[in-house]
SERO-4910 file (N, C-alpha, C, O; in steps of 0.05 Angstrom, whole numbers):
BEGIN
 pado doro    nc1    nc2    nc3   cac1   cac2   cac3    cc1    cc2    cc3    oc1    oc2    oc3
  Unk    A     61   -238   -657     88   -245   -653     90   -275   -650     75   -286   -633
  Unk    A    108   -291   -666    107   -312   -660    125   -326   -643    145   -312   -641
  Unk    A    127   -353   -626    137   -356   -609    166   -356   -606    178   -355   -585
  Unk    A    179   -359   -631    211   -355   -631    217   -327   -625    231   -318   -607
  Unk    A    201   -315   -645    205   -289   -638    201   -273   -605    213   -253   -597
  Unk    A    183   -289   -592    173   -277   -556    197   -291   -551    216   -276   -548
  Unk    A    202   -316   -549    234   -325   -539    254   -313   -545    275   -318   -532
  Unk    A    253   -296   -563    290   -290   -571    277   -258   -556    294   -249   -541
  Unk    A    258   -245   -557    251   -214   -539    258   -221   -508    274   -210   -492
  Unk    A    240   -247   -504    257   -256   -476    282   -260   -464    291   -253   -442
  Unk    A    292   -273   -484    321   -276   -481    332   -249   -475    347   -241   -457
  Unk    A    319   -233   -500    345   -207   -497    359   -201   -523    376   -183   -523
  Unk    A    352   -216   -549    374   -233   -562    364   -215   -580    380   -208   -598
  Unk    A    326   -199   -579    317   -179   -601    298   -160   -587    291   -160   -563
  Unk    A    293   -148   -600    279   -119   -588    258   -132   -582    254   -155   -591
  Unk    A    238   -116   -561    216   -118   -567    195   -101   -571    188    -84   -555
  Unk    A    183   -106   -599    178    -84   -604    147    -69   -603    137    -49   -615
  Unk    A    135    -96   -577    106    -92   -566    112    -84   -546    118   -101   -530
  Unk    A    116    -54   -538    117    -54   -516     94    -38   -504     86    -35   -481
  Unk    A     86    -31   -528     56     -2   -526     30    -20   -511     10    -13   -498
  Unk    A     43    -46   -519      7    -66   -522      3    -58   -479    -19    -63   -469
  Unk    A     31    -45   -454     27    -46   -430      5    -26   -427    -15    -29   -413
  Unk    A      9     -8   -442      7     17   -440    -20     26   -450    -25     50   -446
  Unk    A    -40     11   -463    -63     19   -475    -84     27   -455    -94     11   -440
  Unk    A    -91     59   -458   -107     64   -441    -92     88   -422   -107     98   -405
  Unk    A    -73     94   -422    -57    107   -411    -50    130   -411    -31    130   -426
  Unk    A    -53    154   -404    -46    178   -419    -10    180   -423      2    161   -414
  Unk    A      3    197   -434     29    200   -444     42    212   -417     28    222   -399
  Unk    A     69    210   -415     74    220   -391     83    251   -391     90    266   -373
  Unk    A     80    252   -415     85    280   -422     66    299   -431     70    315   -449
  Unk    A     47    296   -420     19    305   -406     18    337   -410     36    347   -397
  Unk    A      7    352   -421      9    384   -424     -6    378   -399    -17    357   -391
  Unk    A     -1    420   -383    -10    431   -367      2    429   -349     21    413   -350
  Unk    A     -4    446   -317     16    453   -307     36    439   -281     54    447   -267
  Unk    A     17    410   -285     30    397   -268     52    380   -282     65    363   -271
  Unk    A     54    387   -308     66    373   -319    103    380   -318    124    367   -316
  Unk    A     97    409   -322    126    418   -319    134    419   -298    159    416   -296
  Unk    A    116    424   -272    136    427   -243    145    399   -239    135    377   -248
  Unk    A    164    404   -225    188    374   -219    173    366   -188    165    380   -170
  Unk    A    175    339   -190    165    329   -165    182    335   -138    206    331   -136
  Unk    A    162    349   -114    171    350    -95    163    337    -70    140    331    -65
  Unk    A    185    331    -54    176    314    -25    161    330     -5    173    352     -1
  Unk    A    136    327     11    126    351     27    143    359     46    147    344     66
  Unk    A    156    387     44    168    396     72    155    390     98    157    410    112
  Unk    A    144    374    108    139    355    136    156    337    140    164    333    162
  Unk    A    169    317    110    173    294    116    196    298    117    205    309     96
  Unk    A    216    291    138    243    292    141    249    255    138    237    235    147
  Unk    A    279    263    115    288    249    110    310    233    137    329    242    149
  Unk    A    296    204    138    320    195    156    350    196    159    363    195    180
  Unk    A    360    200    134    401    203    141    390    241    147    391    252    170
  Unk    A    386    249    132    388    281    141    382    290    170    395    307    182
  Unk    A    360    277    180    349    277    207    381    266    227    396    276    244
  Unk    A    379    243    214    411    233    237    438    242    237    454    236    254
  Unk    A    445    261    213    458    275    209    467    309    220    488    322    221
  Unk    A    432    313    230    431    344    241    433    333    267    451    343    280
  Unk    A    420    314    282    428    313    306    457    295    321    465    289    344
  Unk    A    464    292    299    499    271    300    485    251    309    492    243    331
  Unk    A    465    237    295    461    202    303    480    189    274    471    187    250
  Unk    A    506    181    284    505    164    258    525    144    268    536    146    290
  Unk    A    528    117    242    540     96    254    554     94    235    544    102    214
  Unk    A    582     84    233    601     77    214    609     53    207    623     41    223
  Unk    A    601     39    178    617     11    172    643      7    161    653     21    143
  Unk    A    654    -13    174    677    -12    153    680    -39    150    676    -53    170
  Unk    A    688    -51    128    695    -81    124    724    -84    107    725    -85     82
  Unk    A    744    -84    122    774    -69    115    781    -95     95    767   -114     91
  Unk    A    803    -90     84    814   -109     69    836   -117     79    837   -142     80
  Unk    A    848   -109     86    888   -105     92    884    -79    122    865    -65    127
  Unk    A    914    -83    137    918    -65    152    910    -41    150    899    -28    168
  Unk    A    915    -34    130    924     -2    118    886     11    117    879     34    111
  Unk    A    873     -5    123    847     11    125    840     13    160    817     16    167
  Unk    A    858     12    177    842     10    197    847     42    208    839     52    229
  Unk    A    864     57    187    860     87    192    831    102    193    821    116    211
  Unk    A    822     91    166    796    104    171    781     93    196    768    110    209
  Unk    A    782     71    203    764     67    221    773     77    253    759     76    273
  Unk    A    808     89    249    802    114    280    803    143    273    809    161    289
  Unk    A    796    145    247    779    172    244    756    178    242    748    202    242
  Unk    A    740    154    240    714    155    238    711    149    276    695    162    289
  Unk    A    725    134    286    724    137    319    726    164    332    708    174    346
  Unk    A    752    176    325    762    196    333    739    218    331    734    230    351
  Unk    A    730    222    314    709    237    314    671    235    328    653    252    328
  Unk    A    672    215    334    655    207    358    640    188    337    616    186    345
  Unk    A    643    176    317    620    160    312    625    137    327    647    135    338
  Unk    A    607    120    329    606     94    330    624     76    301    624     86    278
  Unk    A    635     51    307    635     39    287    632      9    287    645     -3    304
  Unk    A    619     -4    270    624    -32    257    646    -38    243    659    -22    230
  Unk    A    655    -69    246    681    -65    239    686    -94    235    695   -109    252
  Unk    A    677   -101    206    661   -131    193    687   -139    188    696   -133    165
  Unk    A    704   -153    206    729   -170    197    739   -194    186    762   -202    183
  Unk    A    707   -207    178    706   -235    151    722   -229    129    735   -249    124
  Unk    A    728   -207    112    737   -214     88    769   -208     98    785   -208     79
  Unk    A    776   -204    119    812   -211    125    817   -231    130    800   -247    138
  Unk    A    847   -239    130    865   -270    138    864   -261    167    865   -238    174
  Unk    A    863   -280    182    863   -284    215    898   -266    221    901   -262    245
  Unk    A    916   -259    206    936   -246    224    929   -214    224    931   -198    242
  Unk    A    921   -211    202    907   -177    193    877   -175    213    875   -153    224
  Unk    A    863   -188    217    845   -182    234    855   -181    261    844   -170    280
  Unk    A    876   -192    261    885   -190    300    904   -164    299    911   -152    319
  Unk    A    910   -159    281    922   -136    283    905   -106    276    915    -84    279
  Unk    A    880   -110    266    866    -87    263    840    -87    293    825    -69    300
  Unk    A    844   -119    307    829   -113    333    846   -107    348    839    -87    361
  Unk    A    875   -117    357    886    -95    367    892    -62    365    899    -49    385
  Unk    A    888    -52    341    888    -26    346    861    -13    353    861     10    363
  Unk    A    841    -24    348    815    -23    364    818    -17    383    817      8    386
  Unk    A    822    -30    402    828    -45    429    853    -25    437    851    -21    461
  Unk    A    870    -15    429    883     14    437    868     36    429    872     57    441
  Unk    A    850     35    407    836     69    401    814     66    417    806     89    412
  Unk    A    792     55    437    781     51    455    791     54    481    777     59    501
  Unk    A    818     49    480    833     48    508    836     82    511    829     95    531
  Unk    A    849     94    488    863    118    487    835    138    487    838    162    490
  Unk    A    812    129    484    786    152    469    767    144    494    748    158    499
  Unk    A    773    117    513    752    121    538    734    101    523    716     94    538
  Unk    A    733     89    497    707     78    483    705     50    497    720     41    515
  Unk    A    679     36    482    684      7    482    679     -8    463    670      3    442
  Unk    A    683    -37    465    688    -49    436    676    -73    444    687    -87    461
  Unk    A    652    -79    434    634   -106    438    638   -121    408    643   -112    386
  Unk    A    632   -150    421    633   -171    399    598   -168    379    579   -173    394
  Unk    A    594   -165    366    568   -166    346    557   -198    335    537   -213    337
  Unk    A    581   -198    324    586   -232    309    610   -245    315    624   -234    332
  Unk    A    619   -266    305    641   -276    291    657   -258    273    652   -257    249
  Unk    A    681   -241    286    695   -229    270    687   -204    259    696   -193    239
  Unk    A    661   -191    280    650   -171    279    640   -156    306    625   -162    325
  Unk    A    658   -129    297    660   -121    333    648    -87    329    653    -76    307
  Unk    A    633    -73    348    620    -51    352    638    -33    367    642    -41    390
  Unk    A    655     -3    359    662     10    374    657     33    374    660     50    357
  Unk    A    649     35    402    625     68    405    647     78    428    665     69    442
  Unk    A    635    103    422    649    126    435    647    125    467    634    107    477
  Unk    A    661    142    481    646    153    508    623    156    514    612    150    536
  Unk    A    610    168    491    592    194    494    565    164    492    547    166    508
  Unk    A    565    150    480    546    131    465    541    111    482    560     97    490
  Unk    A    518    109    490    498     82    509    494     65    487    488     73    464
  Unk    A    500     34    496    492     13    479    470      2    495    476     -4    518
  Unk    A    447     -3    487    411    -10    488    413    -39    487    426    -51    469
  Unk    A    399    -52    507    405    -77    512    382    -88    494    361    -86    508
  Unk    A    376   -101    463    347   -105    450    330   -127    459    315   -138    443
  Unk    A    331   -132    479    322   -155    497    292   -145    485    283   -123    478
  Unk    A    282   -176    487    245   -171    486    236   -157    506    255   -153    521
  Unk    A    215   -148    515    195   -152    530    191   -181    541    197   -200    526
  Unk    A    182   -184    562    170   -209    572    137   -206    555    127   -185    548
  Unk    A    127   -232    551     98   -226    544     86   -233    565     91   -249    584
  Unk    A     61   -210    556     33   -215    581     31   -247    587     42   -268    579
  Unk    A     13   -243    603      2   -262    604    -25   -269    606    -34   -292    608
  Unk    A    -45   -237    603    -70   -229    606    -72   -215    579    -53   -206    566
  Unk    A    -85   -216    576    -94   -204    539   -104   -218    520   -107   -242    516
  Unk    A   -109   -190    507   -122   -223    477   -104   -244    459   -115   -257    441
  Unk    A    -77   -245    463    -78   -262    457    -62   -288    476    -47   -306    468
  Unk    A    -73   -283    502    -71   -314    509    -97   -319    515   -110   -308    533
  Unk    A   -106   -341    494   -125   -355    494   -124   -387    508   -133   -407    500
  Unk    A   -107   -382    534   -111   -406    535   -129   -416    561   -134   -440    564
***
């Protein structure tokens, strides 16, 4: 292949039509025998993380509203005990004070609370829900690695 030709495959601009040269040495993937036809399965041990947080009601809700009119979902997703995030960057400063005030009444009215996360990003968990303080550990000061 010559080099206009690898530039314009690169680009995009033409096929390419080496694509076998990855593949040499390879068997086909369409492989006779009988592992060929069964469809790949995950080992029933490994539980999937949303399914796992799902059977035991661990879950958390985002919402990054546009306009007023979405801060419904975010007290039905309260109302129903999730937790939620509630990413208020992509609104104008009068729509965000008006979707943290109704926060700030669906927390009042549900017992919840409503912590700051970020700038314009606030956490509201239920009654039912402990917030975990992620503070470090202190480090040792005996171990291998203070070498001093």
């Amino acid at each position: 292949m010559g080099s206009v030709r690898k530039a314009s495959a690169w680009l995009g601009l033409v096929d390419d039509n080496n694509d076998e040269r990855y593949y040499d040495g390879y068997e086909d993937d369409g492989a006779d025998g009988p592992e060929a036809a069964e469809p790949w399965v995950t080992d029933p041990r490994v539980k999937v993380t949303a399914d796992a947080a799902e059977d035991k009601g661990h879950k958390i809700g985002t919402v990054t509203p546009d306009s007023f009119r979405d801060a419904r979902g975010i007290g039905e997703m309260f109302r129903d005990g999730v937790p939620v995030i509630v990413n208020l960057t992509a609104m104008d400063a009068a729509d965000a004070k008006r979707v943290v005030d109704f926060a700030a009444g669906l927390i009042f009215g549900l017992r919840g609370s409503i912590d700051r996360v970020a700038h314009r990003v606030f956490l509201l968990t239920p009654a039912h829900t402990e917030i975990v303080n992620g503070e470090a550990t202190p480090h040792r000061t005996d171990g291998f690695f203070n070498q001093s």
